[in-house]
N, C-alpha and C positions, 0 to 999 in steps of 0.2 A: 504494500500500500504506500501509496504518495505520503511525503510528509510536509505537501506545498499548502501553502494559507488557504486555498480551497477545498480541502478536507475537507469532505463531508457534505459536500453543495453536489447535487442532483440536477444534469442540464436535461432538457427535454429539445433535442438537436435537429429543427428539420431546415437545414440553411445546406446549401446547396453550391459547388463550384467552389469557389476560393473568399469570398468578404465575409460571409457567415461562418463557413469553417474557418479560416484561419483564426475570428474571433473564439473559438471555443475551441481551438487546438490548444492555444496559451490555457486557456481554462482548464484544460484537461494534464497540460505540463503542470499547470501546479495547484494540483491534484483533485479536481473538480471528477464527477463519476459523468462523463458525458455519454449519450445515449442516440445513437444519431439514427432518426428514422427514417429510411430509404424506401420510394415507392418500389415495385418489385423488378422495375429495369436499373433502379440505382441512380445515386449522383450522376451526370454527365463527366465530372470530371474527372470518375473511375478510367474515363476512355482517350484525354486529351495528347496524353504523350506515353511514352516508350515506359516500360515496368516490368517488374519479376514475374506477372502470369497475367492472364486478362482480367479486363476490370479492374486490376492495381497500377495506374498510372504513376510517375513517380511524381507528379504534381499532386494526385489525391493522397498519396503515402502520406506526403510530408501535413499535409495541411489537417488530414483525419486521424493520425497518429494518435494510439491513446485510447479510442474510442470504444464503443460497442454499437454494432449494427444491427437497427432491427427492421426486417423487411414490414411495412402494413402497407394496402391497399384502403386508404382512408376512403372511399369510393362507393366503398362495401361499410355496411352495419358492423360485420368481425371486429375492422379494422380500426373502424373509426371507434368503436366501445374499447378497445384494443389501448390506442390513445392513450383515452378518458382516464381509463386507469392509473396509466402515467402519468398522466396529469396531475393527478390526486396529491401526490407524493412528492411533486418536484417544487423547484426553491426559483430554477429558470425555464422557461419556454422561449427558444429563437426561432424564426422563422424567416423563410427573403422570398416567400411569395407574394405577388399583388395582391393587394388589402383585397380587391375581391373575390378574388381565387380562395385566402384565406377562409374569409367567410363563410364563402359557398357551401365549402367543407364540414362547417359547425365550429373551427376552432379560431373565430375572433376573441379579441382580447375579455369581452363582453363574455362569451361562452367558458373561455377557459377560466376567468373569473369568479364565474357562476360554482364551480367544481370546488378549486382553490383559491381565493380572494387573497392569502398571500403571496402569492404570485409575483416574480419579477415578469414579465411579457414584453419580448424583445423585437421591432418590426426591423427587419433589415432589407430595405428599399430603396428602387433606381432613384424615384423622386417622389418628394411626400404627398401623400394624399389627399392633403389640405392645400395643393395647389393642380391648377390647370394640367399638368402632365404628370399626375398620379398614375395613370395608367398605361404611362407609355414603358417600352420596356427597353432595358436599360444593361450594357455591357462595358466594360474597361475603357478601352476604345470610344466606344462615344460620349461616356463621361470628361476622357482626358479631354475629347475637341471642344464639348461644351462649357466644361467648365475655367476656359481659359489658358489651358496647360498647352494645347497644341500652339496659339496663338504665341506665346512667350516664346516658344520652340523656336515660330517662325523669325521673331524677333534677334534670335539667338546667331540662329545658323541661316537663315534665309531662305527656309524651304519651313512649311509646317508639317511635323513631324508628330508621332507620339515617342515618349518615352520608351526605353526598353527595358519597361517591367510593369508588369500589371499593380500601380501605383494607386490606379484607385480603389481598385478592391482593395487593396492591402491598409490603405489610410483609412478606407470605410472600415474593415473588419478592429482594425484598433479601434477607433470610434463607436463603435459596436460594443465592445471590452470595457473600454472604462466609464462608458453611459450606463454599462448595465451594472459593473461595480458599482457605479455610486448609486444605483437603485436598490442594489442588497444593501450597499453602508445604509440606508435610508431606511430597509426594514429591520434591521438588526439594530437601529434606534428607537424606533414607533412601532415595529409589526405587521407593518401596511406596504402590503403592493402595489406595483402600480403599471402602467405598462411607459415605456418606450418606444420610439420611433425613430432610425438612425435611416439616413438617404445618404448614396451616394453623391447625386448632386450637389445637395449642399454642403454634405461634409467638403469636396472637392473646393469645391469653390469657397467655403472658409479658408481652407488649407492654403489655397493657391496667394489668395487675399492677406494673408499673415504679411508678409512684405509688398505685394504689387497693389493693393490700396493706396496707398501712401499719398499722393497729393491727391488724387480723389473724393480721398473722404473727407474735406474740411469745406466750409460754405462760403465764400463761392471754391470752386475747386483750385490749389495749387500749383495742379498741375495733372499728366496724365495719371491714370492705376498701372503706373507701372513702377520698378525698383529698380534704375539703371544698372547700375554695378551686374546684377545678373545676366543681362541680355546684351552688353557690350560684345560686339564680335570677334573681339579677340581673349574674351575670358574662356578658355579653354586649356588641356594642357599643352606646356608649352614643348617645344620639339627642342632637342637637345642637338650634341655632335653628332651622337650614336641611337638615340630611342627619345623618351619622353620623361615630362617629370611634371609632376601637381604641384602648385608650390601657391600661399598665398600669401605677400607681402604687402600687409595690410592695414595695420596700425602703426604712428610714429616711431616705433621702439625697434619695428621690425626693419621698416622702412629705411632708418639712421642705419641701422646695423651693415643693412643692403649694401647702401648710397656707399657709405666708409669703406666696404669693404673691395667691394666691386668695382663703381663707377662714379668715385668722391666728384666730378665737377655735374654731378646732377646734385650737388649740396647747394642747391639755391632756393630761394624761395616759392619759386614756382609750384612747387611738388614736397613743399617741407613738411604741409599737414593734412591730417586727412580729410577734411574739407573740400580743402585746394586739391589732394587726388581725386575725391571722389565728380567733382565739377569736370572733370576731364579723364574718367576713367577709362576710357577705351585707349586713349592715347598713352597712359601711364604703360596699360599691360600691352601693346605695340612696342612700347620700350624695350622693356624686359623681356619679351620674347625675342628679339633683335641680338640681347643681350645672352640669352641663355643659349643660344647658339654655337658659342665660343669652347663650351666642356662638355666632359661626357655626361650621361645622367650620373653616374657613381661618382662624380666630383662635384657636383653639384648638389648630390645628396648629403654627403661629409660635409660642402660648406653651410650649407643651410643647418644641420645638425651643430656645429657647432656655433654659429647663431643664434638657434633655437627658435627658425623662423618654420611653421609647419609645413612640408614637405611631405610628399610619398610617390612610390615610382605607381607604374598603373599598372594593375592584375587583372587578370581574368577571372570568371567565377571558376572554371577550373584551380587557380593558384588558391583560390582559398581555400581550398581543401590541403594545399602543404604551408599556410602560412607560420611562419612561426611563432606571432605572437600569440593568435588563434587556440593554436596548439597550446601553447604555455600556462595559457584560464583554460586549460580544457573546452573549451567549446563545441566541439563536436563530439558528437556522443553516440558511440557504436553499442547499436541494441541487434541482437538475437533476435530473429521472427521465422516466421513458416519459410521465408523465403533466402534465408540466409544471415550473415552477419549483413545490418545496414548503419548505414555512417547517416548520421541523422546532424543536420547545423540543430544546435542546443540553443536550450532556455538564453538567452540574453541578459536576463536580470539575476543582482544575485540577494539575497534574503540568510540575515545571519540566523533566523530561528527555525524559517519555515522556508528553506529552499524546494524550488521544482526541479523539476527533470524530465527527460523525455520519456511520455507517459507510455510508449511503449509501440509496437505494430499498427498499422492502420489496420480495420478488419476485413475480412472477404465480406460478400454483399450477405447480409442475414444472418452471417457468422452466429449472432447472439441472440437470437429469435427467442429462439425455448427457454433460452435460458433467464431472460431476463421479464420475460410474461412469467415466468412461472415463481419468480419473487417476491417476497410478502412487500407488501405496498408500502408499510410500517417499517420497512428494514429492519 
């Protein structure tokens, strides 16, 4: 048994693909009993990429990890009483179907209420249902374009792009996490459930808005919603003699350190504070990239190291599986399953009383049927 600060919390899991599960995979690292019920073809994203047998994609691996699967056909009376049952018993209910699909079903927030009134009840949704595109339906992809991220992109590089990582699902499913924590912190104060409502759109577009608001939001406006420094053309990494190197010289401290070291007749006022950079920041990093030309990455890593300016060369997601630092916090964490030993990227957080850990195999589709109907409800 887990000995993660969710010991003993009961999810009722019917979230589907990667925003909802990734939300209750963390749940279940640290040590929540999640329950993830699969109509009888399964998550879709049993199917998306390459895996140990069918139906275990290594994308649903990672994100369902942990879990128990139970096939019901909510469609049928069996199924849907099937549920209820579980219903009864549990602490959370997630779901990332359209509010009216939900419904349809009998298991609105209203219904499953009815059952268990202490209830956390979690909606995880393209866009809320209390606006005009409630029911439109809603993927990674066309969140990032909508929600601004591809536009910044365009801004960026000159082409509109999405990102290369399903960012919104992944920002939604966190958002999902700690929405619905602070709904259990809130019944483990009062006793009182309540339901939740987590959209990708808007989470995105919060997200996105953390810095590109900025002259926007004041009256009259300041200026565009945008954050220059990010979308300057030449903030990328810069190319060395031999490869590439991250590097950001940023604040005066770092900046001096640069100037002195490197290229003292840029020691003038033009460029002395971060102000004065940021008013000209595409030019700044034109500079230095002009400048970083001159050495290899591996001497440019050493000099920035002993500067103490932060730096890092560029990996691949295959290198992070030999990183050394990685390595060194254990981070990866090789668990035993049907399928063999698998190298699982570990919990991120670390908890000096109540640490998590990878809670274990993802399941086959129904794997836990029997076993888990036939459970006293009461544990």
């Amino acid at each position: 048994m887990s000995s993660g600060p969710l010991q003993g919390v009961r999810v009722i899991d019917l979230t589907a693909v990667v925003m909802g599960p990734y939300c209750t995979q963390i749940m279940a690292d640290m040590g929540a009993d999640v329950i993830k019920v699969e109509p009888p073809a399964g998550d879709n994203a049993r199917y998306i990429s390459v895996g140990p047998a069918p139906g275990m994609s290594g994308v649903f691996y990672n994100v369902n990890r942990g879990k128990r699967s139970v096939v019901l056909d909510l469609a049928t009376a069996e199924g849907a009483d099937a549920l209820r049952t579980l219903v009864a018993d549990a602490d959370v209910f997630i779901h990332s179907m359209r509010a009216r699909a939900v419904a349809k079903l009998g298991f609105s927030y209203a219904d499953v209420a009815a059952i268990n009134p202490a209830i956390v009840y979690t909606n995880c949704y393209g866009y809320s249902r209390r606006g005009p595109e409630a029911d439109r339906p809603a993927y990674d992809d066309i969140i990032q374009a909508q929600s601004g991220l591809a536009a910044v992109q365009e801004m960026l590089t000159g082409e509109a792009t999405y990102v290369g990582s399903i960012v919104a699902d992944k920002v939604g499913g966190l958002t999902a996490l700690y929405a619905t924590m602070m709904a259990l912190f809130h019944r483990e104060r009062t006793g009182e459930g309540q339901e939740v409502e987590v959209s990708m759109y808007e989470t995105m577009a919060s997200f996105l808005l953390v810095e590109h608001a900025n002259g926007k939001m004041f009256t009259p406006p300041l200026g565009p919603a945008v954050y220059p420094r990010t979308v300057a053309r030449n903030r990328k990494p810069y190319p060395t003699k031999d490869g590439h190197v991250a590097v950001l010289i940023y604040n005066d401290k770092h900046w001096k350190a640069f100037v002195d070291a490197v290229q003292p007749e840029w020691n003038d006022d033009s460029f002395a504070t971060l102000e004065q950079r940021a008013k000209q920041i595409d030019v700044m990093y034109g500079r230095i990239a002009e400048t970083l030309l001159e050495r290899t990455t591996a001497e440019w890593l050493e000099l920035f190291g002993e500067l103490q300016i932060p730096a890092a060369p560029i990996q691949t997601p295959d290198e992070l599986f030999d990183d050394p630092h990685l390595d060194a916090v254990g981070f990866f964490e090789t668990v035993d399953t049907p399928h063999g030993p698998v190298r699982f990227p570990g919990v991120p957080t670390w908890f000096s009383r109540t640490p998590g850990r990878v809670a274990g195999a993802a399941p086959a589709l129904g794997a836990d049927t029997a076993e888990v109907l036939a459970e006293d409800p009461r544990r």
